[in-house]
C-alpha positions, 0 to 999 in steps of 0.5 A: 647366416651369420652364425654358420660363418662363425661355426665355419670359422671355429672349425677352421680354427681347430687343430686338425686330428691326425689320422691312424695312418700318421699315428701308426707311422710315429710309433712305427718309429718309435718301434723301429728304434726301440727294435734296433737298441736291442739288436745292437743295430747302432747305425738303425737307431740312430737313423731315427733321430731327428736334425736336432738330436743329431746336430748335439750328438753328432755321430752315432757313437756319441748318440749311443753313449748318451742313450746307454748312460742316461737312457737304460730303459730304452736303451734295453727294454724287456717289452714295450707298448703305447699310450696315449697319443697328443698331437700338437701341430700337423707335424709334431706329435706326443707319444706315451710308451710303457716301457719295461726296463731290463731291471724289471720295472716300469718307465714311462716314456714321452716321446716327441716326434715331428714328421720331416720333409722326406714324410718320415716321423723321427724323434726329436726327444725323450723324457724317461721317469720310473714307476713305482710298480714292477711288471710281472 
């Protein structure tokens, strides 16, 4: 008895895993946003930012000068495709996306998300570093 409380007990206390319909969902945005950068949709991208990117870019012209002047490879992307996915919490997720950059190199991107109350992932950073190797 007492070791099927315990096994109850740490598996209470394990992280939940989320499921394909929530991974699909965060990369849907990430998607969504990367598809409107390179249609100049300015307004749609930045619809994919979370509260807190919005409130240190308050407007979608700040928001856009700061993704075309520190973000280039995101900003443009040849192509794109995901990684590895970590969640953190129920409503906190990593994304990896392998990004290839107009210049033709790769970057690798990680991604934060969290899920809002209207059930929507919007992104709430983005952490950009080259790779060595250029796509082909």
């Amino acid at each position: 008895m007492r070791r099927a409380a315990l096994l109850a007990c740490l598996l209470m206390s394990l992280p939940a895993f989320a499921g394909e319909a929530e991974i699909k969902a965060a990369q849907d945005s990430i998607a969504g946003q990367l598809h409107a950068f390179r249609a100049d949709d300015n307004a749609t991208a930045y619809s994919y930012a979370a509260p807190n990117v919005r409130r240190i870019f308050p407007t979608v012209d700040t928001f856009m000068s700061m993704v075309a002047g520190a973000y280039k490879p995101v900003h443009k992307p040849q192509s794109f495709s995901f990684g590895k996915f970590q969640e953190m919490n129920p409503t906190s997720i990593i994304q990896q996306v392998i990004i290839v950059g107009a210049d033709g190199k790769d970057y690798e991107a990680v991604y934060t998300l969290e899920l809002q109350p209207d059930g929507i992932w919007r992104i709430t950073g983005v952490s950009l570093r080259a790779s060595n190797s250029l796509s082909t």
